[in-house]
Residue, then its C-alpha position, 0 to 999 in steps of 0.5 A: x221618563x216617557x210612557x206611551x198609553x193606550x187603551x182598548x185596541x179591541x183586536x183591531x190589528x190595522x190601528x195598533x200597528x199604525x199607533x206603534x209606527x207612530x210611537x217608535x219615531x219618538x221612542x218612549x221607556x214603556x209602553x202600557x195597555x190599559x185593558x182591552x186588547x182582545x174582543x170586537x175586533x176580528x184579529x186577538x191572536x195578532x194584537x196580542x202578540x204584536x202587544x208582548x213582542x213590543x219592548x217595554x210593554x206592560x197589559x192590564x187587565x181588562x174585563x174582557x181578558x178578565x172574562x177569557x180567564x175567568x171563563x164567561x159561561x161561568x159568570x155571564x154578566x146580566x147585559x152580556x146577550x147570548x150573541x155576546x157570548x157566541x163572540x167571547x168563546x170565538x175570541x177566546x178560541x182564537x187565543x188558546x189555553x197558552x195564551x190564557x196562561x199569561x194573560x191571567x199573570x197581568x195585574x188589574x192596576x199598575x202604580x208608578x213613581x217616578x222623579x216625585x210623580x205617581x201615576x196609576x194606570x187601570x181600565x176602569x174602577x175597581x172593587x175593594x178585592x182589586x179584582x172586579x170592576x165596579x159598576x160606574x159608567x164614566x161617559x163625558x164624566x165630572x171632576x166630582x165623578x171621577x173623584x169618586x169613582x177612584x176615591x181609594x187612588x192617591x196619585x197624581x195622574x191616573x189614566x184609564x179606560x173602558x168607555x172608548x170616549x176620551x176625557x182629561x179632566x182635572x180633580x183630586x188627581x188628573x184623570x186621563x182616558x186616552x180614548x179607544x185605539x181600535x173602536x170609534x167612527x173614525x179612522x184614527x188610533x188614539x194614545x197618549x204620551x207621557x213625560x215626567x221630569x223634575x217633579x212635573x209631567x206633561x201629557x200629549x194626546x195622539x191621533x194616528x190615522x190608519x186604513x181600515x179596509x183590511x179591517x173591515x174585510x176581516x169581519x167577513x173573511x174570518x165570519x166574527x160573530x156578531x160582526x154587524x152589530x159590530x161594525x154598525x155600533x162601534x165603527x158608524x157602519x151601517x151594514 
């Protein structure tokens, strides 16, 4: 079995195209999005759909598809500015009620068992409801961190997201964060894949090049809040 991984694609439409070009050369079984995909970027609309119009799919659930469905006004987190705010009720606009629907129906965690293999996928640790995210940071993380952080997950590999640096790093469980496909300072995709078989698995990372000038333009065509903050904080663009 091949399942490709990505995570926090941010509406950057550029990158997920790039990243699914690069992904249908080898084929895969499924293909899952660890949470993120909408936010940052200036294109939710069109990643979500390209996202649920790719066969094989399955979204988690992210904190910011959790704020387009639990409405961010009703719990403005204590570090969420209101330029913040101005961006969320921009994006979620783009989305509409239909699409709110079905993102409320995606899970917060996915667990799979294949050929003696589990694996876990989530974007970040999770409370005891399964619903809220807990208030860890896993930047350049321990072994000893990350078993605690998802100390309640008996899986072989768990994978991740979130922070949009990636890590591989083995503990009680191999614990992977791809990395983001559409935030860093260059211009790549990142995704992993992974191939189990006869009670093994092996993982691959993946780092696709793409253009980002359509991206950039976008910012500005489209007038996307808090687009300079943006640009300059997770793409190195000093605006």
């Amino acid at each position: 079995m091949r399942i490709i991984v990505m995570t926090d694609a941010h509406a950057n439409l550029p990158a997920l195209k790039a990243a699914l070009n690069d992904i249908k050369k080898a084929g895969y079984d499924l293909l899952i999005h660890t949470g993120d995909a909408i936010a940052i970027g200036p294109y939710p609309a069109e990643c979500l759909a390209l996202l649920m119009a790719t066969p094989n799919v399955r979204l988690i659930t992210g904190n910011h598809e959790s704020y387009f469905v639990k409405g961010v006004l009703k719990a403005q987190p204590s570090l969420m500015s209101d330029g913040e705010v101005q961006h969320q009720h921009w994006t979620h606009a783009q989305l509409g009620p239909r699409t709110k629907a079905v993102a409320a129906r995606w899970p917060y965690r996915l667990d799979i068992e294949e050929s003696g293999v589990t694996a876990t996928f989530l974007h970040y640790p999770l409370d005891e409801s399964g619903h809220e995210f807990r208030p860890v940071r896993l930047i350049n993380p321990s072994a000893s961190q990350l078993d605690a952080a998802f100390i309640a997950i008996n899986s072989s590999v768990i994978f991740c997201g979130h922070e949009h640096q990636s890590f591989d790093v083995q503990g009680r469980s191999r614990y992977i964060n791809p990395g983001s496909l559409g935030c860093s300072a260059d211009a790549v995709a990142r995704y992993c894949t992974l191939d189990i078989s006869n009670h093994r698995f092996s993982i691959q990372h993946h780092a696709v090049e793409y253009d980002r000038t359509e991206l950039f333009h976008a910012f500005e065509e489209r007038q996307v809040p808090e687009r300079h903050f943006i640009l300059k904080t997770f793409f190195g663009q000093n605006i």
